[in-house]
Every structure is written in structure tokens, then in C-alpha cells.
matplotlib code that plots the C-alpha trace (Angstrom):
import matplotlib.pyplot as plt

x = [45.7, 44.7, 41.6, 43.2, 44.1, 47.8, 49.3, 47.9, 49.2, 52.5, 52.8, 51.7, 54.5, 57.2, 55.7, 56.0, 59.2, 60.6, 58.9, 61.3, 63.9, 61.1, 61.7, 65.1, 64.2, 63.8, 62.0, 59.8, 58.4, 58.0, 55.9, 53.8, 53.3, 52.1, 50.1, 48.4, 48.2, 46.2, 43.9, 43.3, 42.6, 40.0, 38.0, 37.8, 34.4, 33.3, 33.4, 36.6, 35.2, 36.3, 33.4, 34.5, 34.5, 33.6, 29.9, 29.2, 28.4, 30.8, 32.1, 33.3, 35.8, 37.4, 37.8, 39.2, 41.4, 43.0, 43.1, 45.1, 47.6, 48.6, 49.2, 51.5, 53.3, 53.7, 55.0, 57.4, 59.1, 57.3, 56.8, 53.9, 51.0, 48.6, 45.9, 43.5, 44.3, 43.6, 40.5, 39.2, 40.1, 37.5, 34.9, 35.3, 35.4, 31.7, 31.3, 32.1, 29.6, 27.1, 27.7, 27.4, 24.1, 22.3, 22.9, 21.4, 18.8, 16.9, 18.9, 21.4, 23.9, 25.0, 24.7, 27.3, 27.9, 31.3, 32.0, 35.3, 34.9, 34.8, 37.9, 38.9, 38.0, 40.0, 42.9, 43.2, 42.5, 45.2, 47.8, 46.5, 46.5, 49.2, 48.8, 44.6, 43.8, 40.6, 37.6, 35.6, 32.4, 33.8, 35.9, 32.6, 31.8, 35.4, 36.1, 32.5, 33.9, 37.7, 35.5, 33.5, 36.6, 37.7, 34.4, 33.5, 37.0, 36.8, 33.8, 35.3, 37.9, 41.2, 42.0, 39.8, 41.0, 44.9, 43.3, 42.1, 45.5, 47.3, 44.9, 44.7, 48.7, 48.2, 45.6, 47.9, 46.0, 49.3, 47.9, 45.0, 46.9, 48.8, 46.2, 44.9, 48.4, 48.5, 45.1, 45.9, 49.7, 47.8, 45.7, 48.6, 50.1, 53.9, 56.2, 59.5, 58.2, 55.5, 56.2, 53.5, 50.1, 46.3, 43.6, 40.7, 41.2, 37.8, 36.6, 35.0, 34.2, 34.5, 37.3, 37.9, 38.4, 40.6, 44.0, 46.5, 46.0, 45.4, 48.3, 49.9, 48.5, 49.2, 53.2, 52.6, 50.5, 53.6, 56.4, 54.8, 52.9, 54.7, 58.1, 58.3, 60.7, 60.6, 56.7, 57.1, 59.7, 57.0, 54.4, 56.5, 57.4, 54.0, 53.0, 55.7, 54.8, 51.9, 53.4, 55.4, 52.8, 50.7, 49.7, 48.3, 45.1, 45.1, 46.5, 45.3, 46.3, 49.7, 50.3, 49.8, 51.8, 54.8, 54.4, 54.4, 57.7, 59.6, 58.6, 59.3, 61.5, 64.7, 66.3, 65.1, 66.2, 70.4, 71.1, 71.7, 73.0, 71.0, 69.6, 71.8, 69.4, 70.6, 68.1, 69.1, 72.5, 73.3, 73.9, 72.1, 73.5, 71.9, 71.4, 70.2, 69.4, 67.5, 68.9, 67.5, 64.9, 67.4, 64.7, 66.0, 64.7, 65.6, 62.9, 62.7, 60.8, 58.6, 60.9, 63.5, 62.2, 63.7, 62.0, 65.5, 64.8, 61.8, 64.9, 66.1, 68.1, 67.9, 70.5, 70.3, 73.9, 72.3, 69.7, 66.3, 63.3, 64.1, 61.9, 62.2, 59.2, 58.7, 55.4, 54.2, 52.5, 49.7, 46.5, 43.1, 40.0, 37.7, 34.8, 36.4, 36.7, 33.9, 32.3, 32.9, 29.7, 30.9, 30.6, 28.4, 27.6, 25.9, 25.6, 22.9, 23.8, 20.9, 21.3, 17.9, 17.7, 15.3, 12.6, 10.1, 6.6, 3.0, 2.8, 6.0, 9.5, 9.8, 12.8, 13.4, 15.7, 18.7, 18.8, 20.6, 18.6, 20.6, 21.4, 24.0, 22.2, 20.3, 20.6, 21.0, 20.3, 22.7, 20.3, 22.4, 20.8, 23.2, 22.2, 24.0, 23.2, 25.0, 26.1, 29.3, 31.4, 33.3, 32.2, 34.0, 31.8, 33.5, 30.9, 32.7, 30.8, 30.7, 32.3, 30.9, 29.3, 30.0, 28.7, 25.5, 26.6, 30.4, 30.4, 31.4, 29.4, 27.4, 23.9, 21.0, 18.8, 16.4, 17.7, 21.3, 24.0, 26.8, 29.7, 29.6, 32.6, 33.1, 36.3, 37.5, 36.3, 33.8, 32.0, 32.6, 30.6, 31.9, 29.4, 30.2, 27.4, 26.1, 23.5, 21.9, 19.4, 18.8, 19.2, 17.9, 19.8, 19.8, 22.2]
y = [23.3, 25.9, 24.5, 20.9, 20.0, 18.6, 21.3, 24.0, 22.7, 21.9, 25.5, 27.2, 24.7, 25.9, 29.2, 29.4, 28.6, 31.0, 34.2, 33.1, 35.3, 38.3, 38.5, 39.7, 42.7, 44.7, 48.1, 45.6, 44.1, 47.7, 48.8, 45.4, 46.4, 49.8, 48.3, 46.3, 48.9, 51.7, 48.5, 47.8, 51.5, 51.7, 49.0, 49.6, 51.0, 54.3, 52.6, 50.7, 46.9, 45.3, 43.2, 40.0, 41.3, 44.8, 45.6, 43.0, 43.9, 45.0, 40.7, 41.0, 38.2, 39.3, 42.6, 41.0, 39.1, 41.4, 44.0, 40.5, 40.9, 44.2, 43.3, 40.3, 42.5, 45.0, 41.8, 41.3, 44.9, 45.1, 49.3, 49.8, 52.3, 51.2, 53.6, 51.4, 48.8, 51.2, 52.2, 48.7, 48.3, 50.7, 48.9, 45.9, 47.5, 48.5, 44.8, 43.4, 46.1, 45.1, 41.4, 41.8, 44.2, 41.6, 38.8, 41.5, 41.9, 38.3, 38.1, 35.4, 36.9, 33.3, 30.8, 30.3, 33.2, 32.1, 31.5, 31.3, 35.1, 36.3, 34.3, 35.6, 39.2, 38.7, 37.6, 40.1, 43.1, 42.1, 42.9, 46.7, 46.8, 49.3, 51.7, 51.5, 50.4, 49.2, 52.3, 52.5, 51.8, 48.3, 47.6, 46.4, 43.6, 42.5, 42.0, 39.6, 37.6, 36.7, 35.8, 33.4, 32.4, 31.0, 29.6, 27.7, 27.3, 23.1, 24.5, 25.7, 24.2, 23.8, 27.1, 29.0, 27.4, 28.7, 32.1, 32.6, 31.2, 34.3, 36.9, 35.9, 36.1, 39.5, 40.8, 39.7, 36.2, 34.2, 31.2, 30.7, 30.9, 28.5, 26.3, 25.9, 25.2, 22.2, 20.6, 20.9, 19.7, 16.3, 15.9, 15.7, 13.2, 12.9, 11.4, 11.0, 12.0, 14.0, 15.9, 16.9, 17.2, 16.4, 14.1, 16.4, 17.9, 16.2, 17.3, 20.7, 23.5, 26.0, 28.8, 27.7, 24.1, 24.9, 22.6, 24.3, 27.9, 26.1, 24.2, 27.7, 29.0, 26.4, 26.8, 30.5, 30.2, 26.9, 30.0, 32.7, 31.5, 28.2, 29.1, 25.4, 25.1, 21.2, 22.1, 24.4, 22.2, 19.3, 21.6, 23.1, 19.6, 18.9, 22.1, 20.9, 17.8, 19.0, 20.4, 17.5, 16.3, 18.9, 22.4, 24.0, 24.7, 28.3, 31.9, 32.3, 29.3, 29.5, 33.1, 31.9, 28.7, 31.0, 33.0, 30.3, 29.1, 31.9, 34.0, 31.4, 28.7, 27.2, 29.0, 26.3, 27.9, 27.9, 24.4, 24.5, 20.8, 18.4, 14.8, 12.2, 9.7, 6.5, 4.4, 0.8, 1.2, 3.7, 7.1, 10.3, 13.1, 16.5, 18.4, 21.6, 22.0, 25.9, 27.8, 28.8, 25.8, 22.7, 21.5, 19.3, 16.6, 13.2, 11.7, 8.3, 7.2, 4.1, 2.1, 3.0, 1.4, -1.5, -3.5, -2.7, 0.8, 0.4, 0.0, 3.8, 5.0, 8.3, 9.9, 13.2, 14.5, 17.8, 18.8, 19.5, 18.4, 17.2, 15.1, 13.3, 12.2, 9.7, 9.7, 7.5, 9.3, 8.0, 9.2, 7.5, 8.4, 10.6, 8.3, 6.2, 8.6, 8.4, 11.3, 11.3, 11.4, 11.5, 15.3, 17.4, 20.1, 18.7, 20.6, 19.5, 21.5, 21.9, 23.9, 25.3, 27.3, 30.3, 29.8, 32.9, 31.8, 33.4, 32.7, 34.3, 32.9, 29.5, 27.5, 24.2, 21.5, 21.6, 19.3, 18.5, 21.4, 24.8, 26.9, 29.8, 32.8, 30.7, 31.9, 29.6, 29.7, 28.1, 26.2, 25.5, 23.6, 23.7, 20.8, 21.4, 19.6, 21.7, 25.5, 25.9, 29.6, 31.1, 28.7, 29.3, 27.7, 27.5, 26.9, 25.9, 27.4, 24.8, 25.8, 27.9, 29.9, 33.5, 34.9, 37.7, 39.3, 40.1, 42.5, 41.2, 42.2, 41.2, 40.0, 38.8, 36.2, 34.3, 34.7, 34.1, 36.6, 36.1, 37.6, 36.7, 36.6, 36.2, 34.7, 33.0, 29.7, 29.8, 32.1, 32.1, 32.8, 33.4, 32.9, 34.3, 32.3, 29.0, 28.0, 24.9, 24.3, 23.9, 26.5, 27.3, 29.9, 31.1, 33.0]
z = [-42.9, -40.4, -39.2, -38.9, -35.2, -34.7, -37.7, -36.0, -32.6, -34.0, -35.5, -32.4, -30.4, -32.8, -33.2, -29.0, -29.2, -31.5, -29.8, -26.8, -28.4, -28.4, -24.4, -25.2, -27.0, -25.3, -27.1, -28.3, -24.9, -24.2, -26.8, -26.3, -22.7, -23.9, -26.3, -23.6, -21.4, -23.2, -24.5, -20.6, -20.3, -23.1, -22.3, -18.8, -17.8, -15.9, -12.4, -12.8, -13.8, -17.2, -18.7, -20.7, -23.9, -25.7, -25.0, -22.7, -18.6, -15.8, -15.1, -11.6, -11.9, -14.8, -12.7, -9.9, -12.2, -14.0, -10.8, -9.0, -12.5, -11.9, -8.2, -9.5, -11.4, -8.9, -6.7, -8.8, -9.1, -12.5, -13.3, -15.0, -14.1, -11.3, -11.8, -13.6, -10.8, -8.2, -9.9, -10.2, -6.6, -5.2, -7.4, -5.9, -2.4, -3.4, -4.6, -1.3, 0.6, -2.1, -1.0, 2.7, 2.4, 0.2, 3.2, 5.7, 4.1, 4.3, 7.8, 6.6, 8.7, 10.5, 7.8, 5.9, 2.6, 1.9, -2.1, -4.3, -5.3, -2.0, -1.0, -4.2, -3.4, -0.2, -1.9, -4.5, -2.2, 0.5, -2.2, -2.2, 1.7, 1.8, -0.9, -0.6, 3.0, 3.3, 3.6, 6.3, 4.6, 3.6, 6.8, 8.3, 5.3, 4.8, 8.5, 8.4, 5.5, 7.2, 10.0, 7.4, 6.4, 9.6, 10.0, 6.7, 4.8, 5.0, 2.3, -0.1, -3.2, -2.7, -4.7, -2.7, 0.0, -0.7, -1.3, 2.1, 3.2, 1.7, 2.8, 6.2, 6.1, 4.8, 6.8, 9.9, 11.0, 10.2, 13.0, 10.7, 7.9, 8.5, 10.4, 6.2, 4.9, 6.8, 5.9, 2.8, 3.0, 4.8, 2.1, -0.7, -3.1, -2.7, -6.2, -7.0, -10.8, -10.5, -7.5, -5.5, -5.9, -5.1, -6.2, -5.9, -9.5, -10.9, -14.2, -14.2, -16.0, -12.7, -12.6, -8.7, -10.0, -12.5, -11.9, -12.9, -12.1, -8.4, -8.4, -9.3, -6.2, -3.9, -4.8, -3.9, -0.4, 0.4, 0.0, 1.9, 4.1, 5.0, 3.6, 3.2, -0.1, -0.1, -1.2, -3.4, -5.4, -5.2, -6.4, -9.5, -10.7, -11.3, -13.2, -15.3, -15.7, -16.7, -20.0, -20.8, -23.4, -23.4, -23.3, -20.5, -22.4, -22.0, -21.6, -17.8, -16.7, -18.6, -17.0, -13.4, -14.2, -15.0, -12.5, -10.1, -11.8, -12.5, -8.7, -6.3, -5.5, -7.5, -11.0, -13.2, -16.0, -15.1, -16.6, -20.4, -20.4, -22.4, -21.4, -22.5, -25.5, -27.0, -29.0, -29.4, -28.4, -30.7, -28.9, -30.7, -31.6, -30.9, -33.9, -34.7, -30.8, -29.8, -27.8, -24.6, -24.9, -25.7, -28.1, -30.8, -32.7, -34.7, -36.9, -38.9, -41.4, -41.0, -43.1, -40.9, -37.8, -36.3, -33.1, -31.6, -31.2, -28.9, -26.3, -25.2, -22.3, -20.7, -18.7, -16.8, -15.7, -13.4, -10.8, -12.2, -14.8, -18.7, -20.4, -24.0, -26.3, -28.6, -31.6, -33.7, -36.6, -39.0, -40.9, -40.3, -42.8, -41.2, -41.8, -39.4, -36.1, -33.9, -32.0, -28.3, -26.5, -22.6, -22.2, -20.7, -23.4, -26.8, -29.9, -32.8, -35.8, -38.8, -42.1, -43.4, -46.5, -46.6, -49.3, -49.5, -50.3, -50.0, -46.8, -46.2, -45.4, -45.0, -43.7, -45.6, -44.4, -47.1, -49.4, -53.2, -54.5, -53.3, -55.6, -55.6, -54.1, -52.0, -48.2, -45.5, -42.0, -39.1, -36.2, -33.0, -30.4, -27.4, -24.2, -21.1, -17.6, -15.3, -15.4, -16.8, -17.6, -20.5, -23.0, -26.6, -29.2, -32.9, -35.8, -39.1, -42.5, -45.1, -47.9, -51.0, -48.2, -46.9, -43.9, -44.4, -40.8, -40.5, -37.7, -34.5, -31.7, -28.5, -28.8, -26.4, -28.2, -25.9, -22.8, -23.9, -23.7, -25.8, -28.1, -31.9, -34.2, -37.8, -39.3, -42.3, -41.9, -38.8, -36.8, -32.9, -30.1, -26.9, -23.6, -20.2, -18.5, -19.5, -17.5, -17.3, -19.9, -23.8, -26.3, -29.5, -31.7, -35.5, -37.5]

ax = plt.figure().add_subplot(projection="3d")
ax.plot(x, y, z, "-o")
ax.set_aspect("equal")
plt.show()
């Protein structure tokens, strides 16, 4: 049951919903943020950058993107210790001089070296302006890239785009700042359901594509920048929206999604009064409903439905977003579910088992003949045709099997970096950098 799809999503729903009541307590959210806190410390390295996981490099994004956290939660009257932040901080001051000497050098100096982690860099560093102003070794290479930025901006994504939009308000260019508000204000879709939003969110595997942590950003640059609320409300709607019937996918882009929420525009969490249902003329009774959330539920069995009930009225007495949801349930044999092809990352898995020989070890194709004792080896062959980051590759063990490595650690095995996990039922391999190529790996 824990490795199969919709359980495990309907447990970590429920599962979501019940930790609601952990906010409240209070000594608990305290000794979590602790918790969190002396992890951040530990696994931050000698010159202030965090690396993606244990043993792995200094990852300048992930430095910048937990450094930007702290700042958020400093924005927000948060207490907690800055130090680490302020730490990181002067790293990534050495980053940016590190950036602008490598353009000198090839003299690159008037082309255009703009790129979603220097708008990023900018972003993240304006919050510091105040308690770290910017050194005067760096001054130099930060004042080059805001003048890049006023320069190439049409360049870059949409996120990076809102990025420069808030530094340049912080670094005391408001005119420009709001010069890139409005481009991107001309650009949007307006609806009475979905709010407002954009059609450039194509598929990608990029961080500065990624839909909803920019949509999070764009309802921040709208406040302060801007201070247009009508915006904001449009842009808040559609992160809901966006968790109507879904997720959003994971712990980053949930934490700027409620940070976008719960730090800027209307309370959206003052109503407590429920959406009125009625399926086929017959009004439904909220039962059992959480509180806090409003969740409740009615379920029928098959037997139970009628072709009446496909008629169903909603009404919403109060200001704001509700939604209701209806499912129809039912198994299919797994024989029958064909493998999606349209992606760009394919994975070929082979099982070999290890026979030694005079010639040595040989690797035989597994067949009817393993025996217990017998020990196999795992070939991944990973096809990817573009470069794609933080890729999170599970590999179920069939069963009858255990694992002859159970330590998790980081590993380089032909030119490809990566963090291996063990578990119960699969082993996991984290990669920071996927580039484009094919890969060959054993374990």
C-alpha cells in the first residue's frame, strides 16, 4: 500500500490536513524550528554555501535559496537567528565578484551576461541591504549587473524577470521597476475563475520556469512594487486554483505559494462558512466537517448512483474561493496501463545476475534460473535530450531481494554526480545536474 500512487496521495492529503492543528502548538513549532535550525547550521559549509545534499559541492542556488528564506522570514517579523544567513550572504558577494571577473577576462564586458541566478542573486541580496550593505569589493560587479538588468531584462523568464523588478525597487531604481511591472501586467490573462495569470508557463524542468513558485513571485513584485491589490487578488486566485485538484508538486513551491498567500493581500482564511451542495434536488448535509479546513465529505456506492445526481448546484453565500469535487473511482488491471512515452527523460532498466567463471565475473541476463544467494546487479540507462536539474530517480527492488549497499552516500560514477539512498522498497538517487546525454550506471 505504500508504494501504490492514489493511497499514498490520499494519506499524505489527510495526513496534511490533520498536522493543521500542529501550527497551534505552540512548544512544538518551536522545537521544530530548533530542530531545523541547528540542521541548517551543521550542514552549512566553512564559507557559508549549503550544497544539495550531505557530501555533495557548495550548490550556489540552494545557497541563495535558503539565504532568500531566512530573509522571508525576517520580512515577516519571524525571530530566528540570522547568522548563518548573514554568513551565506558574504559568500555569495564573492559569487557575484567571481561572476563579473570571469566576463573580464575574455572581454565580454558589453554582450549580454544576464542569467536567472544573477537576477536571482540581485533579488535575494537586496533584502540584506540594510543590515550587510553591499562591500566595496563587490559594489563594482553588482552595480554592472543592475545595469544588465536594465539592458537585457525582455531576456530573461518571467520569474527572473519579477526578480529584477524587486531589486531594482530595493536598490532605489523604482522607474525601472516599475517600467517591468507593466510589461508584464500587458502580457497577462485576466478570468473571472481563474484569476490572473500567464500563458508562457510551457513545460520545463528549469527552476526559473517553474509556475508556481513564479506565480508566487509575481503576487509579491504586484504588492510592492506596484501596490496594485486588484493584481495581487488575480494572482492569488490562480495559485489556488492551482490546488483545487492537485498538489503543488513540492515543498519549495508549496512554501513560496504560502508565503505569497498568507504575506500579502486579502485574509483568506476569515470565512468559516461552507459552500452550499445539493445533488439532484436533494440538499447535503455537512457531516463530520474539519475544522479550520471545512473539509467534509459524502460518498456513494456505485449501486447508489442515479443519472439524476449528475445534476448539482453550488452556492457560495461570502467573498472569496471554495471549490467542491466530485470522483469516480474504479480499478483497471495493470496489464492494461500503458507507458507514457511523451517525456523527455527515458529510463531502460536490466537485471543481470553475477556468475563467477574462469574467466572471472560474468554478468548474465536473468532468467528462470536464480537461485537464493544469487547476486544481482541493477543496469540503469538514463536518455535525456536537454539538461534538466534536481532530478529524483526512484528504483523499485523486486521482491525477495535486499540491497548489498545500505549506506547512503554521494557517489561520482562516470561523469555523473549524484546522491544514493536505500529504503525499504527502492533505492533513490538524487542528481543536482542532469546534463544532456545518456547514462550508463550499476549497482
Amino acid at each position: 500500500l505504500a508504494e501504490t500512487p492514489w493511497v499514498r496521495q490520499a494519506e499524505s492529503e489527510t495526513q496534511a490536513r490533520k498536522n493543521l492543528g500542529i501550527l497551534f502548538e505552540e512548544n512544538r513549532i518551536r522545537s521544530e524550528v530548533d530542530r531545523a535550525m541547528q540542521r541548517l547550521r551543521e550542514t552549512q559549509l566553512g564559507d557559508g554555501a549549503w550544497s544539495w545534499f550531505p557530501g555533495g559541492r557548495a550548490n550556489d542556488f540552494i545557497t541563495m535559496y535558503i539565504t532568500t528564506g531566512f530573509a522571508r522570514l525576517d520580512h515577516l517579523g519571524v525571530q530566528v537567528d540570522m547568522q548563518p544567513a548573514l554568513k551565506a550572504v558574504s559568500r555569495m558577494d564573492k559569487w557575484i565578484v567571481k561572476r563579473y571577473e570571469a566576463i573580464l577576462k575574455p572581454g565580454n564586458k558589453d554582450t549580454n551576461n544576464l542569467s536567472a541566478m544573477v537576477a536571482f542573486y540581485l533579488y535575494g541580496r537586496s533584502f540584506f541591504l540594510e543590515d550587510r550593505p553591499i562591500p566595496a569589493n563587490a559594489r563594482v560587479a553588482v552595480d554592472y549587473f543592475l545595469g544588465q538588468g536594465k539592458r537585457y531584462w525582455l531576456t530573461q523568464t518571467r520569474l527572473s524577470q519579477g526578480h529584477l523588478a524587486l531589486a531594482f525597487k530595493r536598490f532605489g531604481n523604482l522607474e525601472q521597476a516599475k517600467g517591468i511591472m507593466r510589461s508584464i501586467q500587458e502580457h497577462a490573462v485576466h478570468d473571472e475563475e481563474l484569476g490572473m495569470f500567464w500563458r508562457d508557463t510551457e513545460r520545463s524542468w528549469s527552476w526559473s520556469r517553474a509556475p508556481i513558485e513564479t506565480q508566487a513571485l509575481m503576487v509579491e513584485a504586484f504588492d510592492e512594487v506596484m501596490g496594485d491589490a486588484k493584481a495581487v487578488d488575480g494572482c492569488q486566485v490562480w495559485l489556488i486554483k492551482q490546488k483545487q485538484t492537485q498538489d503543488w508538486k513540492t515543498t519549495k513551491a508549496t512554501a513560496d505559494a504560502c508565503y505569497a498567500l498568507l504575506s500579502r493581500g486579502a485574509n483568506r482564511l476569515a470565512s468559516d462558512a461552507l459552500l452550499e451542495v445539493s445533488i439532484g434536488g436533494k440538499a447535503i448535509k455537512p457531516e463530520n466537517v474539519e475544522a479550520g479546513t471545512g473539509f467534509y465529505e459524502k460518498r456513494y456506492q456505485g449501486s447508489e448512483v442515479r443519472p439524476q445526481m449528475g445534476n448539482i448546484t453550488l452556492k457560495k453565500t461570502d467573498e472569496g474561493v471554495s471549490w467542491a469535487s466530485l470522483h469516480w473511482q474504479y480499478f483497471e488491471d495493470m496489464s492494461k496501463v500503458k507507458a507514457y512515452a511523451g517525456t523527455p527523460l527515458t529510463l531502460e532498466k536490466q537485471l543481470f545476475v553475477k556468475r563467477v567463471t574462469d574467466a572471472g565475473p560474468k554478468l548474465v541476463p536473468v532468467d528462470d534460473s536464480i537461485k537464493v544467494g544469487d547476486e544481482l546487479v541493477v543496469r540503469l540507462v538514463l536518455r535525456v535530450d536537454r539538461d534538466m536539474e534536481y532530478v529524483h530517480l526512484k528504483d523499485q527492488r523486486p521482491s525477495g531481494t535486499e540491497p548489498v549497499d545500505v549506506l547512503s552516500r554521494y557517489r561520482y560514477q562516470d561523469g555523473l554526480g549524484y546522491y544514493q539512498m536505500t529504503r525499504d522498497t527502492a533505492s533513490h538517487f538524487f542528481i543536482s545536474y542532469l546534463s544532456k546525454g545518456t547514462y550508463v550506471f550499476e549497482y
